[in-house]
N, C-alpha and C positions, 0 to 999 in steps of 0.2 A: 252789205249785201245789195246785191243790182235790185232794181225794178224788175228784170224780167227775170232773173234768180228767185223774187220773193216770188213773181206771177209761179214760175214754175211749181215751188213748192205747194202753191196753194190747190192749185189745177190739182195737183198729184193726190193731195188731202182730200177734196173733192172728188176723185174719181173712184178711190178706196171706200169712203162713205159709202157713196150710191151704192158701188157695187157689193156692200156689205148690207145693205137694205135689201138691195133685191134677191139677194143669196138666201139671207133668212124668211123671207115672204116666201120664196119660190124655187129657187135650190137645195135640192138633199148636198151635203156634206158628202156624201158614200152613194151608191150606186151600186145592188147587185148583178154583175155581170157573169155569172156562171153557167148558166146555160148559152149565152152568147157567146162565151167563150170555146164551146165543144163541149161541155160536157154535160153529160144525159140524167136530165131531171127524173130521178129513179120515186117512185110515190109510193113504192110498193109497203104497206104496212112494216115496221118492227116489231119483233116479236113481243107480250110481255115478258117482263126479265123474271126472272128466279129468285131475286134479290141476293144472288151472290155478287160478294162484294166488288170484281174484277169487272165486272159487266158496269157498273155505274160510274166508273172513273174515267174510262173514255179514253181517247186515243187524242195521237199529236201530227204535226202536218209541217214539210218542209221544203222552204224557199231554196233550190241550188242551181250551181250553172253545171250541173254533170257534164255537158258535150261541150263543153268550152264553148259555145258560139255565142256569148254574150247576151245571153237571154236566159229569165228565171224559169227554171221549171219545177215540178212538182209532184213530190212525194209523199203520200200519205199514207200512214199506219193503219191498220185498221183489224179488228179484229171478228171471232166468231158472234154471231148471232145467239141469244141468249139459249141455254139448251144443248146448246151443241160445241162445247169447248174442244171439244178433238175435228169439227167441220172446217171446212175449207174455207177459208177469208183471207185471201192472197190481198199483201200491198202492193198500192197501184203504183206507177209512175207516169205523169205525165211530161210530153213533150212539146215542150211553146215551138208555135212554126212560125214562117217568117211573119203571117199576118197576124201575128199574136194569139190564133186561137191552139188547143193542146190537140194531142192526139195521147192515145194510150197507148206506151212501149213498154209495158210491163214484160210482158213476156218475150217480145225479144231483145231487153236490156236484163234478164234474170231475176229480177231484183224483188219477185214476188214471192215472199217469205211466209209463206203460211202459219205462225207462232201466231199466240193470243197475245197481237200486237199490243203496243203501249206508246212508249216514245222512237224518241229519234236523234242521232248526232250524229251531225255531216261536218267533215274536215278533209287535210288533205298528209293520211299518218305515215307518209314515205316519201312525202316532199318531191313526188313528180308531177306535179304541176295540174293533179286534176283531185277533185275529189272523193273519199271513202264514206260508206253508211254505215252507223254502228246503231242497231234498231234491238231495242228493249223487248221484256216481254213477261209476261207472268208465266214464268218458265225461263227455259237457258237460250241467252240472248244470241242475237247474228250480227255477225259482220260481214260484211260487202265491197268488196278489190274493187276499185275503179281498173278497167284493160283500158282506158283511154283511146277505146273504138268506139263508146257508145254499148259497152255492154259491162255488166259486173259478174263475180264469181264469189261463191258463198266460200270464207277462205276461216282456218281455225291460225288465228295468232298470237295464240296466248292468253286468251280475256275467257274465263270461264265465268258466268256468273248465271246459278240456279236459280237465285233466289227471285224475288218478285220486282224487277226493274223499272222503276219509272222514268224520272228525267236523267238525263247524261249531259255528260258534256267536254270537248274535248279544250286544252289551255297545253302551256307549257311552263308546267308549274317548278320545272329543274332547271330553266333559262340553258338547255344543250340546244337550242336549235328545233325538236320536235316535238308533236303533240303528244303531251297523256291524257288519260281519257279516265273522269271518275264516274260512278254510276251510284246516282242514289237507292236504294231500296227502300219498299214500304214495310209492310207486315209478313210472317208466317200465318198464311191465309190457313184457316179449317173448312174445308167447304160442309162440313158436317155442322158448322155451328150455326145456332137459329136464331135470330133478334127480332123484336120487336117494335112498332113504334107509334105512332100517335090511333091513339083508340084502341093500340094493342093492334095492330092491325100488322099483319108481319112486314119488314121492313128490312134496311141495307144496314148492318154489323157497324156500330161505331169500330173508326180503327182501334181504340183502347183495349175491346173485346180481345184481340192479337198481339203477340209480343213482336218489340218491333226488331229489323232486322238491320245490320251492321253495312253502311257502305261498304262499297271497294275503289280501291284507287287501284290503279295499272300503268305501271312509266315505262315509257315508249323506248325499247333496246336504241332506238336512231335506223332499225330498217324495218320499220314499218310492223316490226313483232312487239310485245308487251310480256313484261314480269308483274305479278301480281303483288304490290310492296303495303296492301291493305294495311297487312299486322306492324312492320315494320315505322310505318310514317306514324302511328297512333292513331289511322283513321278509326281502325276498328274498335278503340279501345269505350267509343262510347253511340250504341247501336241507337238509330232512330227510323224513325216514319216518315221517311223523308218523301217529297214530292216534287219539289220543284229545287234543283243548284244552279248556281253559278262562279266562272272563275273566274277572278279579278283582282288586283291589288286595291284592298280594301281599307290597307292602315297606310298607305303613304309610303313603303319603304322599297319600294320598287319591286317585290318578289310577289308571284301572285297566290292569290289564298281563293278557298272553297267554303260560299257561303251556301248554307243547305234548309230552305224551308221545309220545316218538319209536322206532320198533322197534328194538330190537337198537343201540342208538347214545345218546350223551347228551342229554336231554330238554334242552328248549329254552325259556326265563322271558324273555318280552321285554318286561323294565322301560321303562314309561314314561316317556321325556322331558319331556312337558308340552309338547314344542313340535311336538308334530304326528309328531314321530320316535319309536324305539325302539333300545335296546341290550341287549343279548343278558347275562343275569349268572345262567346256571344252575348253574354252575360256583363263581362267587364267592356266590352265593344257599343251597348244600346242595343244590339238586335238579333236580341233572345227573347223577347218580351215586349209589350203596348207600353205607353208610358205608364200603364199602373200597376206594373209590375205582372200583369196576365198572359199566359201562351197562348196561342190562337190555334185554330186551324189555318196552317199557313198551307199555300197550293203554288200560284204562278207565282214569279221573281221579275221584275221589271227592272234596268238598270240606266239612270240617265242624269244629264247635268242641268236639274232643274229649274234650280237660278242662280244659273251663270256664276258659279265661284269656282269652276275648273276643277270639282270635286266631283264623285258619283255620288247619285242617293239612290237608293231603293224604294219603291212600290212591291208588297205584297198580295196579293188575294185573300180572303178570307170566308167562312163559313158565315151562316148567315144569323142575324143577331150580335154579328162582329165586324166591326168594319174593316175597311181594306188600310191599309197601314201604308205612309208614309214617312220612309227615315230619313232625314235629310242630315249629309256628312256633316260634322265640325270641325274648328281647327286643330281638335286634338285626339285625332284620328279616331273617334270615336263618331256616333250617331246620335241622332233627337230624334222621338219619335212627335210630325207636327204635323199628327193627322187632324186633331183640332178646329184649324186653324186653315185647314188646306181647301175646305168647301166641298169635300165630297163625302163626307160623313154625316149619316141621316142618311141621305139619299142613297149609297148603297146597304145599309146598314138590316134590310128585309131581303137580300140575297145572296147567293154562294158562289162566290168567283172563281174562275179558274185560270184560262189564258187571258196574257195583259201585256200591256206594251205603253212605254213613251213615245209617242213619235207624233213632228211637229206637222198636223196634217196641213194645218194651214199657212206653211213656210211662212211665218210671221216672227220666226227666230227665237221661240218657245216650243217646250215641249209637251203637247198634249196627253191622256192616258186613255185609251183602250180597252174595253175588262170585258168578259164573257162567261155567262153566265150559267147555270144549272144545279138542281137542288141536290142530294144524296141522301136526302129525309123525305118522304110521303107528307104532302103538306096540301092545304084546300089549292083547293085548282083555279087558277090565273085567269082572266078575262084573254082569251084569244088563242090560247092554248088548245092546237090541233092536230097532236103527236101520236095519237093512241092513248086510250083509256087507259093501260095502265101506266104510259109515261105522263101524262098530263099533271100528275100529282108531284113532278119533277120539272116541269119545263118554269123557265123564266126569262125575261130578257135580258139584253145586252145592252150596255151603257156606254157613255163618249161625253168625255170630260174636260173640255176647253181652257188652259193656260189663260188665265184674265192679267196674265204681263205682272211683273215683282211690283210688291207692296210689301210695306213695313210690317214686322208680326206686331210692333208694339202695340199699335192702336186695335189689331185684331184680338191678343191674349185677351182669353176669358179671364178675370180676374181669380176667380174661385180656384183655378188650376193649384194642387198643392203636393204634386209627386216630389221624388227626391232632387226629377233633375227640373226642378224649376230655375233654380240658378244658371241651368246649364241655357236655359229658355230663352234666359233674360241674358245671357252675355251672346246667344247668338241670332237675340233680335237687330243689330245691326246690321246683319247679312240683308240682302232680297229675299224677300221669300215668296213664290210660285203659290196663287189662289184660284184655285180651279173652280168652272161653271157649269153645270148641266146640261149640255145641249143636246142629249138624246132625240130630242123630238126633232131635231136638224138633221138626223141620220136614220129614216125610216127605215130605207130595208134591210139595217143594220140592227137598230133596237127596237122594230116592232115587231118581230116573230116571236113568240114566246117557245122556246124550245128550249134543248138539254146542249149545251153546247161545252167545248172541252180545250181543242188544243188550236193556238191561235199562232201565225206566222207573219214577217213585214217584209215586204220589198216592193222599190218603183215595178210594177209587173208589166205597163205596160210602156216603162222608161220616158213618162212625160215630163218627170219633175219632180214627180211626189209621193209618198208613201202607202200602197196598198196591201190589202188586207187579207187572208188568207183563212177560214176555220172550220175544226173538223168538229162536228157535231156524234151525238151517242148512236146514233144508226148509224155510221158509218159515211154519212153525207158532206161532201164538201161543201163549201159557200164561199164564192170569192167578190169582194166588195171593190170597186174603183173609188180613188179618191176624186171628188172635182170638186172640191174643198178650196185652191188657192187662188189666189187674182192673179192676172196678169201683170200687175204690179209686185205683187212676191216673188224674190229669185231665191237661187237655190243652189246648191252645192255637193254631189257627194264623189267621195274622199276611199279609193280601195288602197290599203297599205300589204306593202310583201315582203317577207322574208322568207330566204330560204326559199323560194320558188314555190310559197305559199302564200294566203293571206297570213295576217300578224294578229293572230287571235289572240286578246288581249294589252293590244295596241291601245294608245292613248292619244286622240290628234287635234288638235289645239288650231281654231284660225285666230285670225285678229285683225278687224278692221279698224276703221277710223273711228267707230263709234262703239265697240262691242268685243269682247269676246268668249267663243263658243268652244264646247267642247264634246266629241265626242266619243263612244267606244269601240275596238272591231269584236262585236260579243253577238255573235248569234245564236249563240245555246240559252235564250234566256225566254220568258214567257212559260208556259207548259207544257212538257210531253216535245216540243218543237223547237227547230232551227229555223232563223232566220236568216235573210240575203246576210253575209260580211260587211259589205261595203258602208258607208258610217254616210248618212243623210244629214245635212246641214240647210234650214229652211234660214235664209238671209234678210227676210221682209224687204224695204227697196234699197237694200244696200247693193250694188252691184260691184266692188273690187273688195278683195281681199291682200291683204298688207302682207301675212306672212302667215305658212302654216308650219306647225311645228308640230313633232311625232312623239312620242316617251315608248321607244318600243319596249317588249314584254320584254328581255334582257337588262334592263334596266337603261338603257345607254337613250341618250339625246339628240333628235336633229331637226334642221330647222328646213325649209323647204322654201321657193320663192311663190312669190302670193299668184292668184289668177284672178280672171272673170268670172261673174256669175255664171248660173246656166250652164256648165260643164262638167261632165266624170274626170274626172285625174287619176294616177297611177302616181303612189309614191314608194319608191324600194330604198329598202336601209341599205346603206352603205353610200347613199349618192345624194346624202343632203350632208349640213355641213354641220357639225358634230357643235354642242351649247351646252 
């Protein structure tokens, strides 16, 4: 190495310091810019709730590019006002303009669905090149035709579902080319029934009070209509409380499967058959269960490659009392659960999570975790909490969890550890494994409101570089957060994959530099109740060339793509890379 090689390096190490000093003295991580952005800081009281149970779970919020004009806009679910389940609570749309601030096109893009909104999944189920909303409900769900003028139309295609709809999400789980769309359900709600809870003090119905209800799955004819093949694939055959899915090839064999967090009960991994069916192996998989064998209240799904072995692991949510769970893949397509070990247990361990996310906010070429918070139990009321008297006994903050770069598990395992899969522990402490840090108090106006917060969403919003924030709180309120999180010295990467004159939802896109490599997924049906941007975010730290990128589309096939520079969106479509 030169003199002025070494000079460089060092200059460069020195420059990252400082500005990592002065960030933590003096820069928030996050930034809320929501009213800067257009929209109208509404203060008006929430009502108190009823403590019916639909009312406390909240709604979801969604990153898309509806008018194709390369800019994220925003959709959010929302529903009635406590008391008034049959009252008007139209979902809003917003429109990003060119100077990044929104405007509201609800009403003359259609798209304001009066149901006692829930979630949300955005795709594109007719493969014309723009995208469709499939928006959940406590009640029978809607679907929304993109006309590809900027307006939708409320269209019946085949997807009936009464029951009580939480998260969706659309995959293409028959490798024909199009999406299907599965939808989780929660409980058969009683709204006649009356629960109790701390001091006897009436309260929100554990879901166990409710029997739970059977997904549906619906595979897509290929024009844009749906068959309901629930009974047929074996989804139905084993009914849960489900909350938060996602679709993905979870065991390695190229066919994608539907994992389904389920409340209070063992989460639910329906491995793909290949013949049209499915089998249930959450349990024989690692994530049905904590490492002690206990089901959680599972809620948000996080999906990400945490350290760097070109596998996906899972992040959970959890009820509070419970911590949020960390499965990290093995090499025998099974899961660890090495929440342990991970550094953020204890610390969420006195709250209730909801929406979550991997995403590397500080483009340092790890992936950070996101989580959002709010009670569904009557509990003493929080230092700072100023929601209304009767939601105050509900609010909590939000947390932000810093990647501290791969470290060995060996020297971290507790010794005392002594589940079944301890062997499994010890054969996959040669991996890296991701130890996360606390830095809430780096993101004030992120996790200093103490409120009821629900459904969480990601994308560059205002296309600088880096990953922002998106969340719908229980009144109905947005919050949207900017990142200014990375140095100037961090570059960055993201990566939209297309098929079929779509994005490649469930796409797998691999770079590889001279030093690293990264991986990641096109999965934006994931987090809670929300869809995020498609497009796959790659934070490079100060790498700036990439060697080669390579795809694993949802179909199972292979290709490989030529490397780029830092700092730019790409466009990669199957069929025009070079087949591995």
């Amino acid at each position: 190495m030169s003199r002025n090689d070494l000079f460089t390096k060092l200059l460069t190490v020195v420059v990252i310091f400082l500005w990592t000093v002065h960030t933590e003295a003096n820069e928030p991580l996050f930034s809320e810019v929501t009213t800067a952005l257009g929209f109208s800081e509404i203060k008006t009281s929430w009502p108190p709730g009823t403590h019916a149970l639909p009312e406390i779970m909240g709604t979801g919020v969604a990153l898309l590019d509806y008018d194709k004009d390369g800019d994220l806009d925003i959709l959010h679910i929302r529903y009635p006002s406590p008391g008034k389940r049959n009252g008007p609570a139209p979902n809003r749309l917003f429109q990003q303009q060119p100077d990044g601030t929104f405007i509201d096109v609800t009403e003359v893009s259609g798209i304001g669905h009066t149901g006692y909104g829930q979630g949300v999944a955005v795709g594109d189920v007719d493969n014309d090149g723009d995208v469709d909303v499939y928006v959940t409900n406590h009640g029978p769900d809607a679907f929304y035709r993109n006309n590809s003028d900027g307006t939708f139309v409320l269209e019946d295609i085949g997807v009936s579902n009464d029951s009580w709809g939480t998260s969706a999400t659309f995959g293409d789980y028959d490798r024909d080319g199009d999406l299907d769309l599965y939808v989780a359900n929660y409980v058969q709600f009683d709204p006649e029934a009356i629960c109790r809870g701390k001091h006897s003090a009436p309260d929100y119905c554990h879901p166990s009070v409710f029997e739970p209800t059977a997904d549906r799955l619906f595979q897509n004819r290929g024009d844009g209509t749906f068959t309901d093949v629930t009974q047929q694939t074996g989804i139905a055959a084993m009914p849960g409380r489900g909350l938060g899915v996602v679709c993905l090839d979870l065991t390695g064999d190229g066919w994608a499967d539907f994992y389904v967090s389920n409340d209070g009960e063992p989460n639910h991994l329906w491995v793909n058959q290949t013949d049209g069916t499915f089998v249930e192996e959450a349990i024989l998989r690692g994530l049905a269960f904590n490492t002690y064998g206990q089901p959680e209240a599972s809620m948000g799904i996080a999906v990400g490659d945490v350290n760097n072995d070109t596998q996906p692991d899972l992040f959970l949510t959890h009820l509070f009392s419970e911590t949020n769970t960390l499965y990290i893949a093995s090499n025998d397509s099974g899961f660890v659960d090495m929440t342990e070990i991970a550094g953020f247990a204890g610390i969420d361990l006195p709250f209730t999570g909801f929406g979550c996310g991997f995403l590397d906010f500080d483009n340092d070429a790890d992936l950070d975790i996101a989580v959002v918070n709010g009670r569904v139990k009557r509990d003493d009321i929080l230092e700072g909490a100023d929601i209304g008297e009767f939601w105050n006994f509900y609010a909590e903050p939000n947390l932000l969890f810093q990647n501290s770069h791969q470290q060995s598990a060996v020297s971290s395992q507790p010794e005392s550890i002594t589940s079944p899969e301890t062997s499994l522990l010890k054969a996959e402490s040669r991996k890296p494994k991701a130890i996360f840090t606390d830095v809430s108090t780096r993101a004030p106006d992120f996790t200093s409101p103490v409120e009821v917060s629900r459904g969480m969403a990601f994308g560059d919003i205002d296309k600088d570089g880096d990953v922002d924030m998106v969340v719908s709180n229980h009144d109905n309120q947005l919050r949207i957060f900017r990142n200014d999180a990375p140095p100037p010295e961090h570059h960055w990467l993201f990566v939209r994959a297309i098929t079929e004159n779509r994005d490649a939802y469930g796409a797998e896109v691999t770079l590889r530099t001279e030093s690293r490599t990264l991986t990641g997924y096109v999965l934006p049906g994931t987090s809670y109740l929300s869809s995020s941007a498609p497009t796959v975010h790659f934070g490079l730290g100060t790498t700036r060339d990439i060697k080669i990128i390579k795809v694993q589309w949802q179909d199972g096939t292979r290709e490989k793509f030529p490397g780029t520079i830092a700092n730019r969106r790409i466009t990669v479509f199957q069929g025009e890379g070079v087949p591995f």
